[in-house]
C-alpha positions as CSV (number, residue, x, y, z in Angstrom):
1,X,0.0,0.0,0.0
2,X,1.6,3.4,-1.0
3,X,2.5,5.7,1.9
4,X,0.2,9.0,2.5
5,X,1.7,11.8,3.9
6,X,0.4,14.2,6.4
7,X,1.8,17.4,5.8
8,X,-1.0,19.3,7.4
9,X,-0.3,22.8,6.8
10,X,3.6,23.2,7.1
11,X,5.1,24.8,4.4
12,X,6.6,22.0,1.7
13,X,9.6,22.3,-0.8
14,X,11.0,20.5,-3.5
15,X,15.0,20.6,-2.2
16,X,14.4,17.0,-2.0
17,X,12.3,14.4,-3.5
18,X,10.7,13.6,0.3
19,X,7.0,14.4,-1.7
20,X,7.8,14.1,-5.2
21,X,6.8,11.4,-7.3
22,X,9.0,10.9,-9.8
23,X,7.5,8.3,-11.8
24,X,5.1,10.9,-13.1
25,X,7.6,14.0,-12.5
26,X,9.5,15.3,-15.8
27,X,10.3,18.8,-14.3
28,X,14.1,18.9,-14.1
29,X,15.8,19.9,-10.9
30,X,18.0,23.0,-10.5
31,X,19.6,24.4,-7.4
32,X,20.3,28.5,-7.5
33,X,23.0,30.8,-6.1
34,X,22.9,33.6,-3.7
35,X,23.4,36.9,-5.1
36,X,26.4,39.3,-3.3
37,X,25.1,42.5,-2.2
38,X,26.9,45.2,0.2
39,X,29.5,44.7,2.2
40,X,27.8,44.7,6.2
41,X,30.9,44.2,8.6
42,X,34.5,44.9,8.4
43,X,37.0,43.5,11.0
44,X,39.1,46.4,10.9
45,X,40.2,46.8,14.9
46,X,43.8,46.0,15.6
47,X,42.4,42.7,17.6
48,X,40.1,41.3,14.7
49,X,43.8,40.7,12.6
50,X,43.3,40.0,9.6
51,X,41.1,36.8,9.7
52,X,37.8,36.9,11.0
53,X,35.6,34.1,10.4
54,X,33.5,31.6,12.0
55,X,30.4,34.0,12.2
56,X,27.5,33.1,13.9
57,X,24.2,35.1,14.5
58,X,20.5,35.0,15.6
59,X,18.2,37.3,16.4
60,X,17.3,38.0,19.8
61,X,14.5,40.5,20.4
62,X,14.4,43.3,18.5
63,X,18.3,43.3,18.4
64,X,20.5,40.6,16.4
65,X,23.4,39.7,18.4
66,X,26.7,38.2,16.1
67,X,29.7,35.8,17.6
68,X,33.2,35.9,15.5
69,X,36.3,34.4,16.2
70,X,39.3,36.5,15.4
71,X,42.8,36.0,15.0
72,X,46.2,37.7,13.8
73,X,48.8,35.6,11.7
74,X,52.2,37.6,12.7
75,X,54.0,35.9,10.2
76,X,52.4,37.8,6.7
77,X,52.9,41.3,8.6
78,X,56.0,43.7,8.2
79,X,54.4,45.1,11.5
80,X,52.5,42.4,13.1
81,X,49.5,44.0,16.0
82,X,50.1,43.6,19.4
83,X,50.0,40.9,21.3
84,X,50.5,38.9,17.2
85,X,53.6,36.8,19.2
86,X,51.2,35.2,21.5
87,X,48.9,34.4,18.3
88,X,45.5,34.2,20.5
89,X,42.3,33.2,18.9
90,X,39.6,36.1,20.1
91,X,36.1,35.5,20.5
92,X,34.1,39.0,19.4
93,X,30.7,40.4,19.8
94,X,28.5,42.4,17.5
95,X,25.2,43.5,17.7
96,X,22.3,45.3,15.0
97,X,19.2,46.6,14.3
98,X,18.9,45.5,11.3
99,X,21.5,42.9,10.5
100,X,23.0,44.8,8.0
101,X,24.5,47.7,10.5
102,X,26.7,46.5,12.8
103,X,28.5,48.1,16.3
104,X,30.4,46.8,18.1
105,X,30.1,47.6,21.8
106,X,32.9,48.5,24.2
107,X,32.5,45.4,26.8
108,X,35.3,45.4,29.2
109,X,35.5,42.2,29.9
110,X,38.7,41.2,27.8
111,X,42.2,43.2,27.8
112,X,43.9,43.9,24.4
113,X,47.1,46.0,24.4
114,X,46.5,46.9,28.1
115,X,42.7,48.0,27.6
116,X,39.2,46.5,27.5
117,X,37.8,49.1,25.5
118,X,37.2,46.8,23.0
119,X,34.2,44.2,22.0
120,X,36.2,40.8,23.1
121,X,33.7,38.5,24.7
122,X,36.3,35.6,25.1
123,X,39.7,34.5,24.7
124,X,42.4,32.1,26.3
125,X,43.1,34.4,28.9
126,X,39.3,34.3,30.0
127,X,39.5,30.5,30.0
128,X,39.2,28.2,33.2
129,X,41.6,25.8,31.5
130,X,44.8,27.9,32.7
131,X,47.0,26.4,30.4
132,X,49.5,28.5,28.3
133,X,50.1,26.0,25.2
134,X,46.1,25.8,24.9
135,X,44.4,27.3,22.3
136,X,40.2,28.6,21.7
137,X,39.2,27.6,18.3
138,X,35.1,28.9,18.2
139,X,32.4,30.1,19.8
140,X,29.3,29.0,18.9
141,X,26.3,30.9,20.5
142,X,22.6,30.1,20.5
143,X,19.6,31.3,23.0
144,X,17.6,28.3,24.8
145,X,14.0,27.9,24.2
146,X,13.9,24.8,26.9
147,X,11.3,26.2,29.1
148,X,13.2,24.5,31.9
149,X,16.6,26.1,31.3
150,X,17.8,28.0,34.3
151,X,17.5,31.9,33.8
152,X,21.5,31.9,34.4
153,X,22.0,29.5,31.5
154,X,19.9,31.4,28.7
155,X,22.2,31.6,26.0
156,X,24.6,28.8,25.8
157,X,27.7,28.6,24.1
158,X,29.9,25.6,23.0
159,X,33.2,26.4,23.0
160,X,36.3,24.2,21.2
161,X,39.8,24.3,23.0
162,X,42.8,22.0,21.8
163,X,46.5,21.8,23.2
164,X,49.0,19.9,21.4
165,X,50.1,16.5,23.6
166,X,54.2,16.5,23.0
167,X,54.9,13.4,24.7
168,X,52.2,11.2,22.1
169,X,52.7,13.9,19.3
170,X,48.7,14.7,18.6
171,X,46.3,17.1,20.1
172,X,43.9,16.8,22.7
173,X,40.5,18.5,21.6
174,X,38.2,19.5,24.2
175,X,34.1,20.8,23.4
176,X,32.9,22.7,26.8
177,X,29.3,24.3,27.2
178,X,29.6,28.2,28.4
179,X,26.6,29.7,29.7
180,X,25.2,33.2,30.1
181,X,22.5,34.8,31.3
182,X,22.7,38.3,29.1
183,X,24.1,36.4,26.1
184,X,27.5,38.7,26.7
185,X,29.1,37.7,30.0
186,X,29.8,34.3,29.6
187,X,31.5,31.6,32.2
188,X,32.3,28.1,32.3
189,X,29.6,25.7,32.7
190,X,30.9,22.3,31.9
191,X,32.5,19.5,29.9
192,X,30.6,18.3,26.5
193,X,32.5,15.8,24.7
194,X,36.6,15.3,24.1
195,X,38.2,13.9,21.2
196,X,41.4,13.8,19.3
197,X,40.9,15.7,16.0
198,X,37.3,17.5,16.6
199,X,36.0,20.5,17.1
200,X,38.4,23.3,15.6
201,X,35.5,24.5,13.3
202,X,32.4,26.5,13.5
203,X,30.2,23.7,15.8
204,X,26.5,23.8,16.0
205,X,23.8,22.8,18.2
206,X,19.8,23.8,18.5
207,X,17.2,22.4,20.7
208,X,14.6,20.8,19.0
209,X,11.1,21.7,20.8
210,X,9.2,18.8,19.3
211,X,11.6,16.0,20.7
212,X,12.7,17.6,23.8
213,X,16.3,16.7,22.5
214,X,19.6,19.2,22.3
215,X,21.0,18.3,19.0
216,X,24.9,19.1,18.4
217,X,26.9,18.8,15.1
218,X,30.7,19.2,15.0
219,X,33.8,18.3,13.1
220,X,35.6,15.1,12.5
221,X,37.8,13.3,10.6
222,X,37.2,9.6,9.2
223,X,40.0,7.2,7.2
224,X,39.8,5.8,4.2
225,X,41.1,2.7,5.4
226,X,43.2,1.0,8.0
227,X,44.6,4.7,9.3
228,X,41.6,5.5,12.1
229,X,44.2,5.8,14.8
230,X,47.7,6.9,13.5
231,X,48.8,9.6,14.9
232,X,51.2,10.9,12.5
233,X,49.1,11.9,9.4
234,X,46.6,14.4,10.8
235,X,46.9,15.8,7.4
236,X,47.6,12.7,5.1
237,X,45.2,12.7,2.0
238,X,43.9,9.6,4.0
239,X,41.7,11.3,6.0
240,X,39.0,13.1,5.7
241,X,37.0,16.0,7.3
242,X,33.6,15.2,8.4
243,X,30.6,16.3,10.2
244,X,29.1,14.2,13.4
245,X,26.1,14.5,14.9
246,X,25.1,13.7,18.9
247,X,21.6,14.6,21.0
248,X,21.0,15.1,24.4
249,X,18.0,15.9,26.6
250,X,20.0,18.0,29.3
251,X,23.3,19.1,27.4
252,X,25.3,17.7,29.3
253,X,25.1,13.6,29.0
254,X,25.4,12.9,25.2
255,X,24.7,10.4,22.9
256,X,27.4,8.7,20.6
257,X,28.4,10.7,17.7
258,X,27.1,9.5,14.5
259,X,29.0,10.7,11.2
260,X,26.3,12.5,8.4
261,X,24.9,10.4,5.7
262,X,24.7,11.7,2.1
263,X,24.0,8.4,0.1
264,X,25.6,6.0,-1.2
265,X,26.8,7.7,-4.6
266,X,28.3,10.8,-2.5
267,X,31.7,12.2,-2.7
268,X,33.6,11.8,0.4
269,X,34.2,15.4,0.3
270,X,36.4,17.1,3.1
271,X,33.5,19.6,4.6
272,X,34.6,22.2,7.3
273,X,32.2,24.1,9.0
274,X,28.6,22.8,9.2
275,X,26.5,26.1,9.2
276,X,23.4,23.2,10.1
277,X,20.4,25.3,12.1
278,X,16.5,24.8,11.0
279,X,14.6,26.8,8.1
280,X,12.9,29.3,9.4
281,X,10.1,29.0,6.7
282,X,9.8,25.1,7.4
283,X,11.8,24.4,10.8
284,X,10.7,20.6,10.1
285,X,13.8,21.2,7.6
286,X,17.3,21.3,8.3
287,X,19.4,23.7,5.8
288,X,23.2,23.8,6.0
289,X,26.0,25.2,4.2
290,X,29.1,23.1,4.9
291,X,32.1,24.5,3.3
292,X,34.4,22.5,1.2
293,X,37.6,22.2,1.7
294,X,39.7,20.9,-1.4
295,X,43.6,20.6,-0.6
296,X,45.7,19.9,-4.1
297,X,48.8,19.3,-1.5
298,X,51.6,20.6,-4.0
299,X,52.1,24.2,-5.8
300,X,51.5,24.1,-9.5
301,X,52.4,26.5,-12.5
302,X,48.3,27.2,-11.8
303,X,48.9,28.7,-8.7
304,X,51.6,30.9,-10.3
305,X,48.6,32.1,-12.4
306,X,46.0,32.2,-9.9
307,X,45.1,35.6,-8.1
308,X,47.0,36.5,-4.5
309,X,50.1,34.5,-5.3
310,X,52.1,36.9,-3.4
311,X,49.9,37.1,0.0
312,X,49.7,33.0,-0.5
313,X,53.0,32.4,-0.3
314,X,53.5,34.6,2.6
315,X,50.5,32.5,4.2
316,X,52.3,29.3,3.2
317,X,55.1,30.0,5.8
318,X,52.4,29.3,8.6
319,X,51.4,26.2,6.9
320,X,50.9,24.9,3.8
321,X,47.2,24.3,3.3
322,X,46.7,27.9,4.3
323,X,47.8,28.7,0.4
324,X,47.0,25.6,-1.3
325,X,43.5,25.5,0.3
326,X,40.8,27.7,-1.4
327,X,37.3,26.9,-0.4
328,X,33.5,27.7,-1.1
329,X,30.3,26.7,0.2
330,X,28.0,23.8,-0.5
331,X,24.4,23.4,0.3
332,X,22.5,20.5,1.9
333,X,19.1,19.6,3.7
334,X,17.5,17.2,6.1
335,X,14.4,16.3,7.5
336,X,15.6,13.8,10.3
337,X,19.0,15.3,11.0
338,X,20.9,12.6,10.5
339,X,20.6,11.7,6.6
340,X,21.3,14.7,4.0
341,X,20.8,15.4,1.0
342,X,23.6,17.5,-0.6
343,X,24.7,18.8,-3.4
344,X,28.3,18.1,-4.8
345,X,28.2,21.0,-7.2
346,X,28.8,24.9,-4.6
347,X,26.1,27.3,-4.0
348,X,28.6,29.7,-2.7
349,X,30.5,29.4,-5.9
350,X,34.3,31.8,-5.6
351,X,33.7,35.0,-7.5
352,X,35.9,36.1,-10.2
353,X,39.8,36.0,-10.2
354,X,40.6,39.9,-7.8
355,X,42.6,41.4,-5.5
356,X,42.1,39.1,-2.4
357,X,39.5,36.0,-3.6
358,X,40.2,32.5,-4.0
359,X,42.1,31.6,-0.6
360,X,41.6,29.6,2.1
361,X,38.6,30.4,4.6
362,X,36.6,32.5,1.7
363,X,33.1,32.5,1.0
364,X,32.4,30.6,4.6
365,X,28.4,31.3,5.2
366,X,27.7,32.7,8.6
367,X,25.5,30.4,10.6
368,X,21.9,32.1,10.6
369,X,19.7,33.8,8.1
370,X,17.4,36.4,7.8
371,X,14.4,37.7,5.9
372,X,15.1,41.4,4.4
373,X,13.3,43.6,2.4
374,X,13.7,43.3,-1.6
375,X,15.7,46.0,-3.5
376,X,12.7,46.4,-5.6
377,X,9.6,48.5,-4.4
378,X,6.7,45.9,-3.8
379,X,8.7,43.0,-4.5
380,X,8.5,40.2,-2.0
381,X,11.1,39.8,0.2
382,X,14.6,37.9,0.2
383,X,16.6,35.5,2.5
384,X,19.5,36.8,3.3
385,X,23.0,35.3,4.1
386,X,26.2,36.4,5.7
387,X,29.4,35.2,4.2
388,X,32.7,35.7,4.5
389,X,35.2,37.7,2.3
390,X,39.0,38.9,1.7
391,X,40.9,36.6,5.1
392,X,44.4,36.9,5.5
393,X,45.2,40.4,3.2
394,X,47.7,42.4,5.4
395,X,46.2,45.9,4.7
396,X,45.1,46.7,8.0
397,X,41.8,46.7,7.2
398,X,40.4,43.3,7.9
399,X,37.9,40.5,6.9
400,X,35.0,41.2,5.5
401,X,31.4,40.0,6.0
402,X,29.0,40.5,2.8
403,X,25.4,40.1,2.4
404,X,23.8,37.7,-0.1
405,X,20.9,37.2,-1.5
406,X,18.4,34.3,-2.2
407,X,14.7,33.8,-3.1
408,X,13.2,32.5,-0.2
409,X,12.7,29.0,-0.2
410,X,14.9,29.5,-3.9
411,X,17.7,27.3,-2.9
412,X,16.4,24.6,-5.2
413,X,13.5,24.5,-7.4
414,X,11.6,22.2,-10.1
415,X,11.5,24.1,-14.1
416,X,10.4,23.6,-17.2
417,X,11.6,25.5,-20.1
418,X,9.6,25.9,-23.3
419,X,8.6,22.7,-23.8
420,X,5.6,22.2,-21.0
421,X,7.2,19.4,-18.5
422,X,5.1,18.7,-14.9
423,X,5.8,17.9,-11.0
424,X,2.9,15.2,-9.4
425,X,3.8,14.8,-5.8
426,X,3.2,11.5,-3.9
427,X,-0.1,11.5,-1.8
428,X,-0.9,13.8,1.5
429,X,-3.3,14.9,3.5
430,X,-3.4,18.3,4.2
431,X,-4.9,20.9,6.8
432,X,-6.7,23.8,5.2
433,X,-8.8,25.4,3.0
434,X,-6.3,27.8,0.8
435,X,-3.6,26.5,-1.7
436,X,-0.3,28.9,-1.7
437,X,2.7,28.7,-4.0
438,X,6.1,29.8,-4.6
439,X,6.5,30.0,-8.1
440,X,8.0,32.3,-10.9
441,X,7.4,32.2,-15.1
442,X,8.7,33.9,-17.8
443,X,6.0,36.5,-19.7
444,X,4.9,33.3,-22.0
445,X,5.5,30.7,-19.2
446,X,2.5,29.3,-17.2
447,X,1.7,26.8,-15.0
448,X,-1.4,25.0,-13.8
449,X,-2.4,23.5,-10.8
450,X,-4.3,20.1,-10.1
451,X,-5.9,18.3,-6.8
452,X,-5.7,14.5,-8.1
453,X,-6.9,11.5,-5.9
454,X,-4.7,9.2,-4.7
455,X,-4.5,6.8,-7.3
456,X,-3.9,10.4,-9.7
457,X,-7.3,10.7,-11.4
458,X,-8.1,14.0,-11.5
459,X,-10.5,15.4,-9.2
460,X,-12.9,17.5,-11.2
461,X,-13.6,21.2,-10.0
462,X,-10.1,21.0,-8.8
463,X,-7.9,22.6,-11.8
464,X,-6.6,26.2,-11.9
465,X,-6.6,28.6,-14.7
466,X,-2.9,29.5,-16.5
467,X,-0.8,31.3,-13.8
468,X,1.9,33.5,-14.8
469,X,4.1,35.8,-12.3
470,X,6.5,35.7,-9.8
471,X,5.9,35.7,-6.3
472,X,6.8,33.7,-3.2
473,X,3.2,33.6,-2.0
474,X,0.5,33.2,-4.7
475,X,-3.1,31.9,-3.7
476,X,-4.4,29.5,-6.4
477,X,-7.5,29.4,-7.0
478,X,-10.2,26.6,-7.7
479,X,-13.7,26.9,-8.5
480,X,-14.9,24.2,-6.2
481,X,-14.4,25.0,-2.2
482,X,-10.8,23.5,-1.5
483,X,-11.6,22.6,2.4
484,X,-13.7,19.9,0.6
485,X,-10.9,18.0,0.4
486,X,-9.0,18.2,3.3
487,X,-8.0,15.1,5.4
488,X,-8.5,13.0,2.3
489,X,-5.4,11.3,0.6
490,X,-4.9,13.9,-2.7
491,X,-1.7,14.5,-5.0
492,X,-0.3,18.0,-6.0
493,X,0.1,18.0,-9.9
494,X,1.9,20.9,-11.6
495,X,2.3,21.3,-15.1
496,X,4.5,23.9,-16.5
497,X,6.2,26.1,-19.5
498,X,9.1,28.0,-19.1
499,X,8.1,28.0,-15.3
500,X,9.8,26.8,-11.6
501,X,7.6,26.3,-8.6
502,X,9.8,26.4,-5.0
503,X,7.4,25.4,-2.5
504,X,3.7,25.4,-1.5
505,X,1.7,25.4,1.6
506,X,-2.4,25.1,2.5
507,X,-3.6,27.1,5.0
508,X,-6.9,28.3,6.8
509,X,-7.9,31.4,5.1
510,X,-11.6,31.1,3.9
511,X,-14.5,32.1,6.3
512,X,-16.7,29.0,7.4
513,X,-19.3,28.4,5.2
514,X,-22.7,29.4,5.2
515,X,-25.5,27.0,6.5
516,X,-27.4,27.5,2.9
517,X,-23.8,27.8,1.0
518,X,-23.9,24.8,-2.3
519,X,-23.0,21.8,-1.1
520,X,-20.4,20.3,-3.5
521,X,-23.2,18.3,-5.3
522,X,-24.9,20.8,-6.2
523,X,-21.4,23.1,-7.1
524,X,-21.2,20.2,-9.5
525,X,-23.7,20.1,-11.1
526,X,-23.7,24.0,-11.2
527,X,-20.5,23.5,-13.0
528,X,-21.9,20.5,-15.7
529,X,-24.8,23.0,-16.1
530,X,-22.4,25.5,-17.5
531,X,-20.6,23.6,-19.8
């Protein structure tokens, strides 16, 4: 017996093929990239460096509040910043209005060149470790919607700190919880996990309402074969980056760490940070924008040719992958955390060949997203990302963080060009009695939208007329009463010419009907009349 789906009235899209049937589905499948816009944060304070990265943001109120790590690299200045010898990793604060304008708040909590004016929320120096050779990687922060969370634990932060073991020749990795009650004076809380080779990367974590469950992703590494526990190839083409996932129901006792799933065709790609948080637009959703990290290991005439040589050979003397690595930024989804699916081809693809692109820690999305208005006048509005720009350029002026652009729920969508091709979903029930739909055509293009049964027999009284526009939020109309059919197994069928739909959604709009209001009988036969 085929499965029915009850979606109810969450919002559903077609990133994956969860509700599409594709025995009946000749629309092709195309994923779309973000669009840079200005330039919204500059890390130009003599203790940002010149790297800031690991961004992380949510909004809070009527405030967004914005974590960064930042760090110098002495070795490509002529006049390295103070305090560049001791090569600390800072944690930074920022806070906005609008999550485009950014300040960045004198705290006085963290000394820099013998002052705390400055917007430091964390360092080494802050730590409870009290360990000299230690070093912070990230700060991830989020604020806890557990009802049961402890005022004095609000926002919590997980925090990655590693020191390098001399006697055994690796490095001890250590995850720790911080917790804060204003989300900027933070102290120690406790231990979360330790590992050898995790957690210097942007880590995530969420509570999930619905499950009661805290659920953490990090970084790993995994072999390729027999070379899980050698300790002398941390960077031996042999092993890989990865992303682990763990759950817990007070955030402190967690569950094994499971390593992502992408299918059984997927590259074993080396993926860095895991930007994974829920869609605001359909929270049942994961979204996350790992970035990929592709080392070629050796210098090539390419390189000689490639933009930055200069600045990448003076980052090569702090280690080689930091100017053979150039990275972007994939996307991926999930509807059960655990299995993704995600696409090998970037969405944050590196921009033309300039001054200070293609290097190593570029185009890293920030984790969160926001809705902002559109640049045109009545235009529905975008998503908007954060990601990262211009690391390690020694001009004293700093990272930068730039917005970009995306239709909402645009990350992937079903087309047709000219030729008319269609979408039928898989059956559902559904909770409503209004159709929406994300969907855009060309002046020419149309689409049309039908309720089928279950078995996919149209349901008369149940076809639209030719749509044509573009908007994220377009009622379609039938001309029999859609609440009719709701908690009865129906299909979604869209047909289509030089069209893409994104997503759709049925909600309760419509007034309740009248006591003497048609019955559908006699709608029917109102409608056979007239034909």
């Amino acid at each position: 017996m085929e499965k029915v789906y009850d979606i109810g009235s969450r919002r559903e899209v077609f990133w994956d093929d969860y509700l599409i049937d594709e025995r009946y589905t000749s629309a092709m499948r195309r994923m779309h990239h973000p669009v840079r816009k200005e330039c919204v944060f500059q890390g130009d304070k003599p203790w940002e460096g010149d790297s800031c990265y690991f961004f992380n943001f949510f909004k809070d109120g009527d405030i967004y509040r914005m974590y960064y790590t930042a760090r110098n690299t002495p070795e490509i200045y002529s006049e390295p910043t103070p305090d560049s010898d001791r090569n600390l990793i800072r944690v930074c604060y920022a806070q906005s209005l609008d999550g485009i304008h950014w300040e960045k708040p004198a705290l006085g909590i963290c000394t820099f060149d013998g002052s705390t004016d400055n917007n430091i929320v964390w360092d080494i120096d802050h730590d409870d470790w009290h360990d000299p050779e230690a070093q912070g990687d990230t700060l991830f922060v989020a604020k806890d919607p557990n009802p049961n969370c402890p005022s004095d634990e609000k926002y919590k932060a997980i925090y990655g700190v590693w020191k390098y073991n001399k006697e055994e020749s690796y490095h001890d990795h250590t995850l720790k919880c911080l917790v804060s009650a204003d989300g900027i004076h933070f102290r120690f809380g406790w231990y979360v996990y330790a590992n050898r080779w995790y957690f210097d990367s942007l880590n995530t974590f969420y509570y999930d309402e619905v499950q009661g469950k805290y659920i953490c992703y990090f970084r790993g590494w995994h072999a390729s074969h027999e070379l899980e526990n050698n300790k002398e190839i941390s960077f031996s083409k042999d092993r890989t980056r990865d992303i682990r996932r763990m759950e817990s129901v007070d955030f402190r006792t967690w569950t094994e760490p499971e390593i992502l799933e992408y299918g059984d065709d997927a590259p074993d790609f080396h993926l860095y940070i895991n930007d994974i948080q829920r869609y605001p637009r359909a929270p049942h959703i994961l979204v996350g924008f790992p970035a990929h990290y592709p080392d070629r290991f050796e210098w090539t005439d390419n390189y000689d040719r490639l933009c930055g040589r200069e600045d990448r050979l003076a980052r090569m003397t702090v280690g080689r992958r930091f100017g053979l690595t150039v990275t972007d930024s994939l996307f991926m989804c999930s509807r059960d955390g655990l299995h993704f699916q995600r696409e090998n081809e970037a969405f944050v693809r590196p921009e033309p060949e300039n001054d200070w692109g293609w290097a190593y820690g570029d185009y890293y999305v920030a984790a969160g997203l926001m809705e902002k208005p559109s640049d045109l006048p009545g235009a529905d509005p975008d998503l908007s990302l954060l990601v990262v720009h211009k690391r390690w350029i020694p001009d004293g002026k700093g990272s930068r963080l730039y917005r970009h652009t995306i239709r909402m729920d645009g990350f992937i969508g079903r087309y047709a060009g000219y030729k008319p091709e269609t979408l039928v979903t898989k059956p559902f029930l559904f909770k409503g009695d209004t159709l929406r739909i994300n969907f855009e055509t060309s002046a020419a293009g149309w689409m049309k939208v039908e309720i089928l049964d279950k078995t996919g027999h149209p349901i008369e009284g149940y076809e639209s007329c030719e749509l044509f526009g573009n908007r994220i939020d377009r009622k379609v109309d039938f001309r029999l009463r859609l609440a009719v059919q709701e908690g009865k197994p129906v299909r979604l069928k869209f047909t289509m010419s030089d069209a893409e739909v994104y997503s759709f959604r049925f909600t309760k709009e419509e007034a309740e009907p009248a006591a003497d209001q048609l019955t559908q009988a006699q709608q029917m036969a109102a409608i056979a009349g007239r034909q």
